[in-house]
N, C-alpha and C positions, 0 to 999 in steps of 0.2 A: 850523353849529357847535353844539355839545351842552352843555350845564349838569352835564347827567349823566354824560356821558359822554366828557370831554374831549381831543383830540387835541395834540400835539407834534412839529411835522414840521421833520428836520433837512434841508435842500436842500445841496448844490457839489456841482463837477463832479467827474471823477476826480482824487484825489491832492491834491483841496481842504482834507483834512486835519477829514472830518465823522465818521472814527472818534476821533481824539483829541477832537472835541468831542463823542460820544458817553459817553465814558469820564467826561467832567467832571459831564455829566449824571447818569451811573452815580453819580458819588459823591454827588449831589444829592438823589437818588432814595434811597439808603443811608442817610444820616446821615437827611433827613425823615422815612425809613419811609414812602416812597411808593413799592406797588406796583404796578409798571410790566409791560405786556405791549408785547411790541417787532416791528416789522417791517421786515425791512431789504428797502432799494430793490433790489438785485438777485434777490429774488425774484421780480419780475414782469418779467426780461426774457421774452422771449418763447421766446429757442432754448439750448438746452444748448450747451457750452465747442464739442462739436463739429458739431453744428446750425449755431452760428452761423458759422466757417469755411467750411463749407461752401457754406451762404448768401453770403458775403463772396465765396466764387469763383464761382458763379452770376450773381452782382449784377455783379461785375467785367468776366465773360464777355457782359453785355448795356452794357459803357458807363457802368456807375453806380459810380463813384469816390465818393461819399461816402455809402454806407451805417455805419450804426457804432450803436453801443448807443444812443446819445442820441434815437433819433428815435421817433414813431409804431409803424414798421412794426416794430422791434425790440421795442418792447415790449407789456406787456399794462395800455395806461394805462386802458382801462374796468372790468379787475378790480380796480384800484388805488384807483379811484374809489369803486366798488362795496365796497371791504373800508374806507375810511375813512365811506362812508354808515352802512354797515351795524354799525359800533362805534359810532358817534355814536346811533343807535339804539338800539341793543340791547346795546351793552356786549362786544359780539365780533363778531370776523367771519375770513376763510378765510385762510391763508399759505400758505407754504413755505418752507425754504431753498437756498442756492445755497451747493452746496459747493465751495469754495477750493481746499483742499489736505488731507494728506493725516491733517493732523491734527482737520482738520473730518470727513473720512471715516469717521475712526475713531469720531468722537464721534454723529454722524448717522446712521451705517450706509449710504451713499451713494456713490457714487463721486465723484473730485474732477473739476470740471468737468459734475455733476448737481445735476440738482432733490431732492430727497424731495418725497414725496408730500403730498397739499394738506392742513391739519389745523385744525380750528377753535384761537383762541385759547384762553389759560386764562380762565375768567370771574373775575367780582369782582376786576377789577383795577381802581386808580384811574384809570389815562391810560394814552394809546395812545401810544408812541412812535418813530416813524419815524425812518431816517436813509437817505438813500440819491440818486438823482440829480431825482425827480422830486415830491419831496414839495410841491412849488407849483404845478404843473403844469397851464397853463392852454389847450386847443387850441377850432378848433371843434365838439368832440364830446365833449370831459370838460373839467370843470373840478376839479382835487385839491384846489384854494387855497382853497374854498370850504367843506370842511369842516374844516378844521384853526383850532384855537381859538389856537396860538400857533403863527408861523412862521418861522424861522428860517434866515437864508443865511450859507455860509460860505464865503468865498472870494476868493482870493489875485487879487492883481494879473496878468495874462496870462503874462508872461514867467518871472513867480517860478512859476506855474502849471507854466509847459513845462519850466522847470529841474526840479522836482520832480518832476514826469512822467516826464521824460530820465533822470533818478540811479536812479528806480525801476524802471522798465521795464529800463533795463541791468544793475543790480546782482540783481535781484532772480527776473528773468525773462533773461536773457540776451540782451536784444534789441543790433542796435547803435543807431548814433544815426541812421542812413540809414532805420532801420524804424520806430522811434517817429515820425521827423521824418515820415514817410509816415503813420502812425497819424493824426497833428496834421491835418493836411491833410486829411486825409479825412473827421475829424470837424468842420471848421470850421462851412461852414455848419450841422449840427445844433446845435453847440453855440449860435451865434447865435442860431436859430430859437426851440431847447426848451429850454437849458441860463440863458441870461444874461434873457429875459422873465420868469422864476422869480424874478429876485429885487428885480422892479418888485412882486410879490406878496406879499414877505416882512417879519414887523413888527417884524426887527432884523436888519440885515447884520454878522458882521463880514469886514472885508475887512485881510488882512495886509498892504502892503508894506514892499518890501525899502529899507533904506537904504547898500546897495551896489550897484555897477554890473552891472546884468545886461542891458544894451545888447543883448547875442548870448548869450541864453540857450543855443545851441546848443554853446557850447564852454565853460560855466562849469563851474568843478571841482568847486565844493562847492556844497552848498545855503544861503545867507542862513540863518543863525542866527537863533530869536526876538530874542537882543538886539543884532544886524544890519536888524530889521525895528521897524517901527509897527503898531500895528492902527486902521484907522477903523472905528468903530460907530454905525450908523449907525438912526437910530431912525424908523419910519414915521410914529408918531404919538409926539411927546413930549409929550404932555400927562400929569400925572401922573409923570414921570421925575425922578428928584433928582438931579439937573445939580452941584449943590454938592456934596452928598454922596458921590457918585461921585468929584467931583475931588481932592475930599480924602483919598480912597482911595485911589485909583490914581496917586503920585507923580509926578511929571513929564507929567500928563496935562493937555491942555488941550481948549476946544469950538472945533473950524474952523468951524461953521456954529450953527444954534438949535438944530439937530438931529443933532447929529455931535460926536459925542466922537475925539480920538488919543490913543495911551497907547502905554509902550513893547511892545514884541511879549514879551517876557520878563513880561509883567504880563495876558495874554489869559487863562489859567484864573482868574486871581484877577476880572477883568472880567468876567468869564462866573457864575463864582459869585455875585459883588454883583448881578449885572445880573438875575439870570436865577431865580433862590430866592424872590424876591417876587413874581415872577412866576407861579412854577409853584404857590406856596403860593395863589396867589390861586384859583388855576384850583380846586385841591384843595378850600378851607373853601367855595366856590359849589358844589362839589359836595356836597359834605356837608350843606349848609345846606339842600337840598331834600331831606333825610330824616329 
């Protein structure tokens, strides 16, 4: 971890819902006037949209049912390692993006379903901020959790997970529910493996559930509404945390444990703003403070 040069890494799985918690951050970073250089996790998979297809029918064609983004071989977890060292150091270090569609095309000059090519950060930025699937990411050959000064997991109950997976991949992508359901399956054990150890690593969880029945996520209509859901927040180390303060803010919130706040899911950005602003301000005046 860096005094100087401090990191922010947003961890969940896919459709964990870590762009809307990037967004809150955005606004965090705005109002403070903290300037922020950003790295998203799909940077460092490893193959392009059709690279990895291809690979997927290779992998298929030797027996290997659960290759998928989440794991080692898909991705590039020692440049990942390598680009948070090397911020923590030096205050920059190498990216890229991963373009989406067609409106990131435009903006990138890339094709959708490409890399652009690898670019130093901007310098003289306050904090590095990550979002993406591996921002905790602990194996036998890297450890990512070890340079990130604040850690961060977001992520939904399993079921409310697949419901949001399901509504997205269909609506969005045209998949049906026999292909996503196949998707699920195939990433299970990675996501076990390298997805859910992630956030034994992280120094506040939050986790949404639903307070509706999603028994058979496979045939739900809609998706659980925030104020359909709860969020638990769950804190690695409370020491230093205003437990009262928080309560009193966040209405109908209460502590399940010494370390565990719930509060209604219609109250998670205003939770994230209280929770999260003293935090990062703290990060920011120790940086300053050694200049």
């Amino acid at each position: 971890m860096s005094r100087k040069h401090p990191i922010i890494s947003i961890t969940g799985s896919s459709g964990a819902g870590t762009t809307s918690v990037k967004k809150t951050f955005e606004q965090i970073f705005f109002r403070e006037k903290v300037n922020a250089a950003y790295i998203e996790g799909d940077a460092f998979h490893r193959y392009d949209r059709a690279e990895m297809r291809a690979q997927m029918a290779k992998e298929a064609e030797r027996g290997n049912k659960h290759f998928s983004h989440f794991s080692p071989e898909t991705n590039l977890f020692e440049e990942l390692e390598r680009a948070f060292r090397d911020y923590g150091e030096t205050g920059t270090a190498v990216t890229r993006h991963y373009v989406h569609d067609a409106e990131e095309s435009a903006l990138h000059g890339a094709a959708p379903g490409t890399f652009t090519d690898w670019k130093q950060l901007p310098e003289n930025s306050d904090l590095l901020f990550y979002e993406g699937l591996h921002g905790a990411v602990v194996t036998d050959k890297v450890n990512v959790a070890r340079y990130a000064d604040l850690k961060i997991g977001v992520v939904p109950v399993i079921n409310l997970e697949w419901i949001q997976k399901l509504h997205r991949d269909r609506s969005a992508r045209g998949y049906s529910t026999e292909a996503v359901t196949d998707t699920i399956l195939r990433r299970m054990p990675d996501y076990i493996h390298y997805i859910c150890p992630q956030f034994t690593e992280t120094d506040i969880n939050f986790q949404r559930v639903p307070t509706v029945d999603t028994s058979n996520p496979f045939i739900a209509r809609w998706i659980p509404t925030p104020d359909e859901s709860m969020v638990v927040i769950r804190f690695k180390n409370p020491r230093g945390i205003d437990f009262p303060y928080l309560l009193s803010m966040l209405p109908q919130s209460w502590m399940s444990r010494a370390n565990s706040i719930v509060c209604p899911g219609a109250k998670l950005d205003l939770a994230m703003q209280l929770i999260l602003t003293p935090l990062i301000m703290q990060l920011i005046e120790r940086k300053r403070n050694l200049k």
